[in-house]
C-alpha positions in Angstrom: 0.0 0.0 0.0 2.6 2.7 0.6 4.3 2.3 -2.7 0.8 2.9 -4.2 0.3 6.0 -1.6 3.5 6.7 -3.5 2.2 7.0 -6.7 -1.0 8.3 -5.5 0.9 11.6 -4.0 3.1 11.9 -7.4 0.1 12.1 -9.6 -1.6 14.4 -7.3 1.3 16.6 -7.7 1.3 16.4 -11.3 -2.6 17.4 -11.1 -1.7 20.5 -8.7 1.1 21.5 -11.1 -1.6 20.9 -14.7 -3.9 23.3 -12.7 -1.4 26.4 -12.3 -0.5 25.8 -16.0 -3.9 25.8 -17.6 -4.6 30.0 -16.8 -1.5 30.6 -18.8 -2.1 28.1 -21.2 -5.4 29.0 -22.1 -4.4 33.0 -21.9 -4.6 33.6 -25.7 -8.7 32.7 -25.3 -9.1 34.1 -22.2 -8.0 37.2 -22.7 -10.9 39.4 -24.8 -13.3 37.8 -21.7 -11.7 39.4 -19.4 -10.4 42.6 -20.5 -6.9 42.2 -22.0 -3.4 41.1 -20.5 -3.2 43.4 -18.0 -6.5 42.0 -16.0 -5.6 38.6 -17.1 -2.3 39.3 -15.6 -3.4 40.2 -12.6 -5.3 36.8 -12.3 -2.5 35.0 -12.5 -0.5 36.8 -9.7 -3.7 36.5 -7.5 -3.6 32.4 -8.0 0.6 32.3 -7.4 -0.2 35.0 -4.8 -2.0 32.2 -2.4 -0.3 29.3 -4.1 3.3 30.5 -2.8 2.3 31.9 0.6 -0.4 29.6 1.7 2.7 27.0 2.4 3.5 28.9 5.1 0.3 28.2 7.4 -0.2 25.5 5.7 3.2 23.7 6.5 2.6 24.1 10.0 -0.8 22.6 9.7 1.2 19.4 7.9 2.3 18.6 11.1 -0.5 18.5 13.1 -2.9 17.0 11.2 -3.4 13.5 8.7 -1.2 14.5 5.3 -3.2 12.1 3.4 -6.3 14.5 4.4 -4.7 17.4 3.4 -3.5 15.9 0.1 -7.0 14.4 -1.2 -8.6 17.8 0.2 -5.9 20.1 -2.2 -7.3 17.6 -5.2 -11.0 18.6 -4.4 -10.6 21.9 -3.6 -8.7 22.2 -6.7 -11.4 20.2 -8.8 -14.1 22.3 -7.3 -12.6 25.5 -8.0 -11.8 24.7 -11.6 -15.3 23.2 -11.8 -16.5 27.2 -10.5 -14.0 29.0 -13.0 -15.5 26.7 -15.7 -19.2 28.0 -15.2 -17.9 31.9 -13.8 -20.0 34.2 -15.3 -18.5 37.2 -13.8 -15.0 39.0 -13.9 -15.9 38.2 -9.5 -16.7 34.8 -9.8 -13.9 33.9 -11.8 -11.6 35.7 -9.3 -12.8 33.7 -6.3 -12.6 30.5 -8.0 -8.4 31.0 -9.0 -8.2 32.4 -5.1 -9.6 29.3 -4.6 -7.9 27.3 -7.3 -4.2 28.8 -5.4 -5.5 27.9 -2.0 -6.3 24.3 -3.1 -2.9 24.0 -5.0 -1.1 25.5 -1.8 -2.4 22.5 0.6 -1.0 20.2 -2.0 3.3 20.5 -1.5 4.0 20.8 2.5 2.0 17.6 3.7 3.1 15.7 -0.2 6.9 15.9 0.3 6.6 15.8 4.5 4.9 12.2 3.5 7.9 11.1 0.6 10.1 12.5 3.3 8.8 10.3 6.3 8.0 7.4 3.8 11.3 6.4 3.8 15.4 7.3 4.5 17.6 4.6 2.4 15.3 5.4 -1.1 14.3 9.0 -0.2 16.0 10.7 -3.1 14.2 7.7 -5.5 10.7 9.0 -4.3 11.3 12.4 -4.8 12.3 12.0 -7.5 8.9 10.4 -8.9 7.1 13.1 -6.9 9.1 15.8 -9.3 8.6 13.3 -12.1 4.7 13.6 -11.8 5.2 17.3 -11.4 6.5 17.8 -14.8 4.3 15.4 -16.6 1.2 16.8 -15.0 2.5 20.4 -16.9 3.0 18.4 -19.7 -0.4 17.0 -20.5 -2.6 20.4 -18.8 -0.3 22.3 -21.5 -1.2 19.9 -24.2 -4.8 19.2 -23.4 -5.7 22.7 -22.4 -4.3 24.0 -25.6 -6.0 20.8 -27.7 -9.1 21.2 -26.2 -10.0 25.0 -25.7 -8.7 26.0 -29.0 -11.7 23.3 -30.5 -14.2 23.8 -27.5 -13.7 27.0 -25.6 -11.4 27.3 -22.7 -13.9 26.6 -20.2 -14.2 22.5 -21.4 -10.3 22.2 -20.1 -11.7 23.7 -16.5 -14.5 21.9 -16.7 -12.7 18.3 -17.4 -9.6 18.9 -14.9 -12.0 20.2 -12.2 -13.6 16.5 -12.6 -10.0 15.2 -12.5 -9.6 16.6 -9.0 -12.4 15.2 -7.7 -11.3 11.5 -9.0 -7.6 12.2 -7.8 -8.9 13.5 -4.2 -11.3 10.1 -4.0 -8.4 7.7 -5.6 -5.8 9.3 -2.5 -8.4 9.1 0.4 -8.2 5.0 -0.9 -4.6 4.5 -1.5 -2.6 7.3 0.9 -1.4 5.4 3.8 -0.7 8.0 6.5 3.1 8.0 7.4 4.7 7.8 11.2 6.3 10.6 13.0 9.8 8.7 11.2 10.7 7.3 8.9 12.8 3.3 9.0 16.4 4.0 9.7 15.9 7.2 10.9 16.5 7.2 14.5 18.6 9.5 16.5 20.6 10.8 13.1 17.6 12.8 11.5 16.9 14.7 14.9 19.3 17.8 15.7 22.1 16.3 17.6 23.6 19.2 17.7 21.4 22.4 17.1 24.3 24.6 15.8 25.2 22.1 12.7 21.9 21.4 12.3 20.7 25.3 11.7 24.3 25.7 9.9 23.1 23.4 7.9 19.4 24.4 7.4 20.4 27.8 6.7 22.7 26.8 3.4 20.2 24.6 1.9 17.7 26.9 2.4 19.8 29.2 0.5 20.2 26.9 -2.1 16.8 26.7 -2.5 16.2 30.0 -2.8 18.7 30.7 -5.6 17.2 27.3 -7.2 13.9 29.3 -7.4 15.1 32.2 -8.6 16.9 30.1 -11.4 13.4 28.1 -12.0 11.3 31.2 -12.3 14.1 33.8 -14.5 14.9 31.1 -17.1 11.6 29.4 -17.7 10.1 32.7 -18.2 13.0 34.1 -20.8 14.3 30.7 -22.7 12.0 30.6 -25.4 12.1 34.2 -25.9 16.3 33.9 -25.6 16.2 31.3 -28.4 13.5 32.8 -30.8 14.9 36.5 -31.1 18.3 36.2 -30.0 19.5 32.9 -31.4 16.9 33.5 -34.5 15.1 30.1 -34.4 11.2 30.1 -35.0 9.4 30.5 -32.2 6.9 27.0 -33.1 10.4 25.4 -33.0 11.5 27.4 -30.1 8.6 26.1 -28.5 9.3 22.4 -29.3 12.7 22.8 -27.9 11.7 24.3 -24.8 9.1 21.1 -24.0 11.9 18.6 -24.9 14.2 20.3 -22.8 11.5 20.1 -19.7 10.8 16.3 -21.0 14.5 15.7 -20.4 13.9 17.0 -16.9 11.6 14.5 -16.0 14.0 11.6 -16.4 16.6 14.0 -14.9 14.6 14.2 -11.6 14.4 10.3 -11.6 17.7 9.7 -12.1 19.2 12.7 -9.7 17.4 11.2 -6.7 18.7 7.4 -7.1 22.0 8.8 -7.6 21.7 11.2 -4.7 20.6 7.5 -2.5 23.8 5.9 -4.0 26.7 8.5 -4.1 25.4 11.3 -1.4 23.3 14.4 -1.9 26.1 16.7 -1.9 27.8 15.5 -5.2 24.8 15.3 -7.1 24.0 19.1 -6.6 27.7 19.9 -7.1 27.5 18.3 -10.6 23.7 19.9 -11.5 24.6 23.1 -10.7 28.1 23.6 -12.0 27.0 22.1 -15.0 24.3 24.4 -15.4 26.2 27.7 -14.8 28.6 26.5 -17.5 25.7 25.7 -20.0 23.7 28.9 -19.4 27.3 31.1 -20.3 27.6 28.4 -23.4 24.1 29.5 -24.3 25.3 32.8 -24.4 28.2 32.5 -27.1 27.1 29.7 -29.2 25.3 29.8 -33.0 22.1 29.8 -33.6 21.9 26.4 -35.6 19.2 24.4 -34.7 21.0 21.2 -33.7 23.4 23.3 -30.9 20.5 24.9 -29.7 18.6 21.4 -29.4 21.4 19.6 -27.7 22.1 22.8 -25.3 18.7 22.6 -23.9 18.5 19.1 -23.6 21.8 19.5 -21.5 20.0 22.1 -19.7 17.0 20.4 -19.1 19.0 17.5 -17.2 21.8 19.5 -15.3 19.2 21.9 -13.7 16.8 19.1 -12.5 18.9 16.8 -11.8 19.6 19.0 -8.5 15.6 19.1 -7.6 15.4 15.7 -5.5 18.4 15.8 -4.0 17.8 19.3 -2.7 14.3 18.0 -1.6 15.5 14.7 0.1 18.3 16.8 1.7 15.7 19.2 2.9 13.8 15.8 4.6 17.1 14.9 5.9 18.4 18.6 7.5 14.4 19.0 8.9 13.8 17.5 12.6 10.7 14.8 11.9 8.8 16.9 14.4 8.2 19.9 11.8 8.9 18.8 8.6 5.8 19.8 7.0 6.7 23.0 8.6 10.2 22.8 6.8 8.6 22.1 3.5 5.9 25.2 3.6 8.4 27.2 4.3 10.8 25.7 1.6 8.3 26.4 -1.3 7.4 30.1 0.0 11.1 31.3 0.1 11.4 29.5 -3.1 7.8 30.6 -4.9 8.4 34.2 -3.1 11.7 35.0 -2.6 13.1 33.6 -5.4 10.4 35.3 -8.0 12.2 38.5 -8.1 14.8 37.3 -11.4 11.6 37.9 -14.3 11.9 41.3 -12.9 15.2 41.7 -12.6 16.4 40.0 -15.9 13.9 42.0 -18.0 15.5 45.4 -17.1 18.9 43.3 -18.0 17.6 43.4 -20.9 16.0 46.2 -21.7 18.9 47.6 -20.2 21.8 45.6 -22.0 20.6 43.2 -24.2 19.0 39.7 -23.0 22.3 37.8 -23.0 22.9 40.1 -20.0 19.7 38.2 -18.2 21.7 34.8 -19.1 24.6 35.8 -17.7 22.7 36.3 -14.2 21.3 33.4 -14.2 24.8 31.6 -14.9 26.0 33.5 -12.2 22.9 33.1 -9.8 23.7 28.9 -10.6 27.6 29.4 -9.8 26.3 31.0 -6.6 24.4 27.8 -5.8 27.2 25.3 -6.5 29.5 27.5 -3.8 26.8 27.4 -1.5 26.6 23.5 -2.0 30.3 22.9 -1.1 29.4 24.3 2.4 26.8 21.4 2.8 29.3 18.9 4.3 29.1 15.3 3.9 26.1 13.7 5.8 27.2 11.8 9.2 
């Protein structure tokens, strides 16, 4: 039963992820109903808004109460909430379901990776590693259904059939979640804070890690395809198809990052993800446009940066005292959503600025930063 509560939680974070893609997805059709970019803009920030910081409250709740509740009740909040955007008749309606649609999506991450994270300590990098592998696939299929579907039916059918998603996903992890102990096996005496300095020391660096990690995440997913479609001149329908393989790529990067991270040590596998990554992003920079290059670039990309993402979380299990680790994780994903937001902002006045190889040269620099911060993790004990 717990390694099909383990599959349960992975495709319940791949449905929480589909759901936060589907407003941008579906923007193009959305738009003239609500009044232009700007509004439409403003919707989207309102759902991130609550999605980010409701792991704050929310990860103290984790603790304190059943994480296979709180899972199933982020599905059906979520599939309710889509269900109300897909009959909103009003500009207000539609608002309160995405406040909804980020409160439901917010209950999802700090009791999910609390559970990975108490499931287990000898395969903890494995299972978060199929918890970021549902992620991405989940983004994968709302990007391709939502844009399928609404361009032939309307952009409300996509709501409407992920909102009845939710519902199924929330029943199907009431049935198959099996509620994890206060620890995990093997994790006796070594996962609590024998001593509280190291253990903050240590808390404090990957914690930073993380948040340079987001800011990474959020600056480069927001200016790759435009980097490779008017800088490096490739058509943006291509541009676009490069961008998914590079995130498909990720998938079996997060797989294969958190078995190695089991097998040769968290540490390393960062190390290598990260100083990779710096180097490709300042590659990026100086290489030809050709369309081969750019392909195998982002595919190198694609791996190097999520390769790191279950390590960090199964380090992030194995810094946190079992006591609050739903705590740990709320506030892991609201430093990372919040914090670490501010490189859009920051890049696009690199660019308009400079030019936008200036915006990929902070982002090489912001993953060097990370790989320094790494080497201060210390080997575990």
């Amino acid at each position: 039963m717990r390694r099909a509560g383990v599959y349960a939680i992975a495709w319940s974070h791949g449905a929480m992820h589909a759901y936060l893609v589907l407003l941008p997805a579906l923007a193009p059709l959305i738009k003239a109903e609500v009044g232009g970019y700007a509004i439409l803009g403003l919707l989207i920030s309102l759902v991130f808004l609550f999605y980010g910081w409701g792991s704050l409250p929310v990860g103290i709740m984790a603790d304190r109460s059943q994480k296979r509740l709180m899972i199933a009740a982020s599905m059906l909040l979520c599939g309710s909430s889509s269900l109300l955007i897909a009959i909103a008749n009003s500009l207000p309606l539609l608002g309160a379901g995405l406040i909804l649609l980020g409160l439901g999506a917010s209950l999802y991450h700090p009791p999910g990776y609390a559970a990975i994270a108490l499931y287990t300590t000898e395969t903890r990098g494995r299972y978060m590693g199929i918890q970021g592998l549902g992620g991405l696939v989940g983004m994968a299929l709302s990007y391709i259904t939502a844009t399928s579907i609404g361009s032939m039916m309307g952009w409300r059918i996509p709501f409407l059939l992920w909102g009845l998603v939710g519902i199924a996903m929330g029943i199907m992890d009431l049935l198959l979640i099996s509620e994890p102990e206060g620890g995990a096996q093997g994790d006796e005496g070594h996962r609590e804070w024998i001593s509280l300095s190291v253990g903050v020391r240590r808390l404090i660096i990957v914690f930073a890690i993380i948040i340079l990690s987001g800011a990474l995440w959020s600056g480069v997913s927001s200016f790759l395809l435009a980097y490779i479609s008017e800088v490096k001149g490739v058509q943006l329908l291509i541009a676009g198809g490069l961008s998914t393989i590079s995130y498909t790529v990720g998938s079996i990067a997060q797989l294969i990052g958190g078995e190695l991270s089991d097998r040769i040590g968290r540490r390393i596998v960062i190390l290598i993800g990260f100083a990779a990554y710096s180097l490709l992003l300042f590659t990026l920079t100086k290489a030809p446009g050709s369309l081969p290059l750019m392909l195998l670039l982002l595919i190198l990309l694609g791996f190097s940066f999520y390769l790191t993402q279950s390590p960090i979380n199964a380090l992030l299990g194995d810094v946190s005292p079992r006591r609050t680790v739903g705590a740990t994780y709320g506030f892991n994903f609201a430093v990372k959503y919040g914090i670490g937001s501010f490189t859009p902002a920051l890049a696009g006045y690199l660019t308009a600025r400079y030019s936008m190889d200036y915006a990929f040269y902070l982002f090489s620099l912001i993953s060097l930063a990370a790989f320094l911060l790494s080497l201060l993790i210390g080997e575990e004990s």
